[in-house]
C-alpha positions as CSV (number, residue, x, y, z in Angstrom):
1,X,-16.7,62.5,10.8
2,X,-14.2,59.4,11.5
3,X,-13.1,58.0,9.0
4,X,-10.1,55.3,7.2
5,X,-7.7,56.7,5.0
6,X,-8.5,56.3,1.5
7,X,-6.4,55.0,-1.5
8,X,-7.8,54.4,-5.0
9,X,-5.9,51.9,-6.8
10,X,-6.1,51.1,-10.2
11,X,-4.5,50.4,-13.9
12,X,-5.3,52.1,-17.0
13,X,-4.1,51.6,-20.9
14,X,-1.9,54.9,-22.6
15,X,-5.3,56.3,-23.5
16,X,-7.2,56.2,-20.4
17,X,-9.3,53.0,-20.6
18,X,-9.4,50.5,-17.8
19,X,-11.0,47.6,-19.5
20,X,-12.6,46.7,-23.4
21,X,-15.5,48.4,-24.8
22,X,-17.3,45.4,-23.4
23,X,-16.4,46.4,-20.2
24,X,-14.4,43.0,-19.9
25,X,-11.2,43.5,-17.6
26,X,-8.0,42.8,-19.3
27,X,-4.3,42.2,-18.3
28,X,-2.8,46.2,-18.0
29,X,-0.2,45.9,-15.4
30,X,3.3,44.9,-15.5
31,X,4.5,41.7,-12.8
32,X,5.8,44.4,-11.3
33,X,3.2,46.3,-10.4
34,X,0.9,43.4,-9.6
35,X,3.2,42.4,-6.9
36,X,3.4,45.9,-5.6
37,X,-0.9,45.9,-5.9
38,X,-1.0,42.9,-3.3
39,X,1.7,44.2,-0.9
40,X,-0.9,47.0,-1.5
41,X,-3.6,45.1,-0.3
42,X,-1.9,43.4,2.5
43,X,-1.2,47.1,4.4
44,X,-4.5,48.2,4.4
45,X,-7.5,46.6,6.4
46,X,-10.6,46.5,3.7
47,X,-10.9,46.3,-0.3
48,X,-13.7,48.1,-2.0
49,X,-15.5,47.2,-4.6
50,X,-19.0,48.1,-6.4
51,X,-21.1,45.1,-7.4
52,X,-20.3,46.1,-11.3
53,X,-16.5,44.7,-10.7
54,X,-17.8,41.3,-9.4
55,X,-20.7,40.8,-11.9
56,X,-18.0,41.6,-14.7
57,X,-14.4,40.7,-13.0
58,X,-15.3,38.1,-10.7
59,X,-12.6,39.4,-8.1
60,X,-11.4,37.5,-4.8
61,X,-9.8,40.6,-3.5
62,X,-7.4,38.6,-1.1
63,X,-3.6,38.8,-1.1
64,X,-1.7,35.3,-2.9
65,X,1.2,34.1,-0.4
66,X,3.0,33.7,-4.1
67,X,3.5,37.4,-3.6
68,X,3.2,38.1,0.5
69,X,4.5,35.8,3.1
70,X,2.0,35.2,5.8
71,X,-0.5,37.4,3.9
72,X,-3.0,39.1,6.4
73,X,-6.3,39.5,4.5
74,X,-8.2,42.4,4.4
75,X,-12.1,42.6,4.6
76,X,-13.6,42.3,1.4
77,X,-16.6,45.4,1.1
78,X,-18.6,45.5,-1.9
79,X,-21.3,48.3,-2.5
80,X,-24.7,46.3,-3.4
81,X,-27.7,48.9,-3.8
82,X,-29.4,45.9,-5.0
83,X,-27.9,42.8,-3.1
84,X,-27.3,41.3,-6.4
85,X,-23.9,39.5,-5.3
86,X,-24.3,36.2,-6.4
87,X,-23.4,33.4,-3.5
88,X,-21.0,31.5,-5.8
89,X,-18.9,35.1,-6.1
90,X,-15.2,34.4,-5.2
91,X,-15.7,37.9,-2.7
92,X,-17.9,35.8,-0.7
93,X,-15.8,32.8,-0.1
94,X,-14.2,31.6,2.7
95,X,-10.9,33.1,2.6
96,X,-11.8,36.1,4.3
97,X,-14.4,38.2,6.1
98,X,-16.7,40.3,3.7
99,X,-18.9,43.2,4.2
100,X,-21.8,43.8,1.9
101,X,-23.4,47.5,1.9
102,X,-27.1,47.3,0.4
103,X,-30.1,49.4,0.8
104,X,-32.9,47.2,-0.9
105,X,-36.0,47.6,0.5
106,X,-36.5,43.7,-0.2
107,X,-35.4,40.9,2.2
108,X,-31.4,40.5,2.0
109,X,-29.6,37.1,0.2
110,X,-28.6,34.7,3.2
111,X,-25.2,34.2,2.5
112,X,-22.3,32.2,4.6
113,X,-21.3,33.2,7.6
114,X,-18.1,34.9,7.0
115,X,-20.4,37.3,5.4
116,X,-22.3,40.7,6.9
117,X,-25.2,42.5,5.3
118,X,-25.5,46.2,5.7
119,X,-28.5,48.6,4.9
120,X,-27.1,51.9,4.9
121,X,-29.1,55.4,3.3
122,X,-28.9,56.3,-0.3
123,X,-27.1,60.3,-1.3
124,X,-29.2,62.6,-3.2
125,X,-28.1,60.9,-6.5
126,X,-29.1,57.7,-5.6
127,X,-25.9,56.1,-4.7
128,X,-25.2,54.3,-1.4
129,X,-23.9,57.1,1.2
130,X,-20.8,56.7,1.2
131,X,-20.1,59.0,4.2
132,X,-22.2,56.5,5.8
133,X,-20.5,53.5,4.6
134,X,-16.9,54.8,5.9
135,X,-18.7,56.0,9.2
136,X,-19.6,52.1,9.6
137,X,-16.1,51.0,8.1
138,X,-14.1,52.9,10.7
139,X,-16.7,51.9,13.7
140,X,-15.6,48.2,12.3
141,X,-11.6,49.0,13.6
142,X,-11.1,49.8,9.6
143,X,-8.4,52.6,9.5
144,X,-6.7,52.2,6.1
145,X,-9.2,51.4,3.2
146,X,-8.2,50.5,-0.6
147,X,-10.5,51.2,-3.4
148,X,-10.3,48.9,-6.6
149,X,-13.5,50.1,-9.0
150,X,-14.8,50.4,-10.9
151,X,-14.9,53.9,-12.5
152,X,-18.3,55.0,-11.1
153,X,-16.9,53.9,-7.5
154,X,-13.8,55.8,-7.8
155,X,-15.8,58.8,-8.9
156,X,-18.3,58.9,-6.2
157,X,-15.5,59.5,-3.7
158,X,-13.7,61.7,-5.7
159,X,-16.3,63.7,-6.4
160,X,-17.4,63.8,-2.6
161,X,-13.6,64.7,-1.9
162,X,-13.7,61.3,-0.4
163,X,-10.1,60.1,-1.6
164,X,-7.0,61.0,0.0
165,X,-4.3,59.4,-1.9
166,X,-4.4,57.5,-5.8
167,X,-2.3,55.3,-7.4
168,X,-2.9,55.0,-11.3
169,X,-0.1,52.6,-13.3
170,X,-0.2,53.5,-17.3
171,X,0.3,50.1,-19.2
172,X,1.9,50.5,-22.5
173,X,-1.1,49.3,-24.5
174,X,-4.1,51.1,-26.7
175,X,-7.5,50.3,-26.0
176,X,-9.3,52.8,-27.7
177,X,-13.5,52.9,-27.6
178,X,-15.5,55.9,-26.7
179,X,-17.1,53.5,-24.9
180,X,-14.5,52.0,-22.7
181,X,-14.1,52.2,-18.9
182,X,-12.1,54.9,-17.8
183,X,-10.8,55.3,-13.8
184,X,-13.6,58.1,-13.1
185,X,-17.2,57.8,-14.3
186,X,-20.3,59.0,-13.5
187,X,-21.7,62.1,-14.5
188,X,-18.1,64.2,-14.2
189,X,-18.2,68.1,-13.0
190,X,-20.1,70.0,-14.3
191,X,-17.8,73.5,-14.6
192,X,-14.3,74.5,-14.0
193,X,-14.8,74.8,-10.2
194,X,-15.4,71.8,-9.7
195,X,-12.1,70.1,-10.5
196,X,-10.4,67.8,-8.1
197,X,-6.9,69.0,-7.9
198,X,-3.9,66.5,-7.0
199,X,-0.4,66.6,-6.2
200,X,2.0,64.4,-7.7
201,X,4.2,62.8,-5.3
202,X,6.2,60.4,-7.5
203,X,6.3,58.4,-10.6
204,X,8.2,55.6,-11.3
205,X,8.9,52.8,-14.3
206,X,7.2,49.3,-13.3
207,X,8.2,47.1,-16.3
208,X,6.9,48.8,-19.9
209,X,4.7,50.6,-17.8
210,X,4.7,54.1,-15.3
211,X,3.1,54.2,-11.7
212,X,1.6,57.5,-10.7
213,X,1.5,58.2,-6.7
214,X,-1.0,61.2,-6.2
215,X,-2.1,63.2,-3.3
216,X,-5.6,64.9,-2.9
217,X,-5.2,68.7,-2.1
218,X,-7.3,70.2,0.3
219,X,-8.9,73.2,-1.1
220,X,-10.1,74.3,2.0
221,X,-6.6,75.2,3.0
């Protein structure tokens, strides 16, 4: 199968967490690394996102010229089993193009026309198929695709060995929660063989904090 190249990108607390027990995002990386996130965002050609990031985060998912000159926006993709974006969601604006992937059964929101609506098949867990959904992507002249969240996005393509490269900064704060949102969900493996493996490729100081570049290693090899 054709498909972009995947990076997750994300930010996490000293213990793991990636928001507050409420799931509410707060502030984790440095100025540094947030300027390093949208020069991020500028290489690549889509953002991804699942449809609990905008109900709880609210996210535009475009680059600020404050940190890129002549910014070149990516498409916005959000994964919507539901089509529950709402039409005054900042991913739906009119800065850029957005790409919603749903698979409701019911009649799809009308929404501007910046914005596409996609039915695509649901895996055997019941999550959007996501092998479908890159298939589409790459068909769209996507070739370098950046994924943002949340946790239970980030472990579907994990888990379907998906992901080719992560970047994970570690602010120097505490969250704490047994509750809280860490940077892989869902149900986790279920024995030893299925752990996904990476190779650490560098790690840097951003302000107070540490960014993580990772590989993926192909265990077929």
């Amino acid at each position: 199968m054709n498909r972009p190249h995947v990076i997750v990108n994300c930010a996490m607390s000293a213990d793991g967490k990636i928001a507050l027990p409420n799931r509410k995002q707060i502030r984790i990386s440095s100025d540094e690394d947030i300027k390093r996130m949208y020069q991020l965002r500028n290489d690549v050609d889509a953002v991804l996102v699942g449809i609990g990031t905008v109900l709880t985060d609210d996210p535009k998912l475009t680059v600020k010229e404050k940190y890129v000159k002549n910014p070149k926006q990516p498409l916005r993709v959000v994964l919507d089993k539901e089509c529950r974006t709402p039409h005054n969601a900042f991913v739906v604006n009119n800065k850029a193009q957005t790409l919603i992937f749903t698979s409701t059964k019911k009649n799809v929101k009308k929404y501007k026309e910046n914005v596409e609506v996609v039915k695509v098949l649901l895996d055997d867990e019941g999550f959007l198929d996501l092998n479908q959904v890159l298939s589409i992507l790459y068909d769209k002249g996507v070739r370098k695709l950046l994924i943002e969240g949340g946790g239970t996005v980030i472990w579907n393509f994990l888990k379907n060995r998906l992901v080719d490269e992560l970047y994970i900064y570690i602010g120097s704060i505490i969250i704490g929660g047994a509750k809280s949102p860490t940077v892989a969900e869902g149900f986790g493996i279920k024995n030893e063989n299925e752990v996904i493996y990476l190779k650490l490729i560098s790690l840097i100081q951003l302000g107070e904090g540490v960014l993580l570049h990772y590989k993926t290693i192909d265990e077929s090899l």
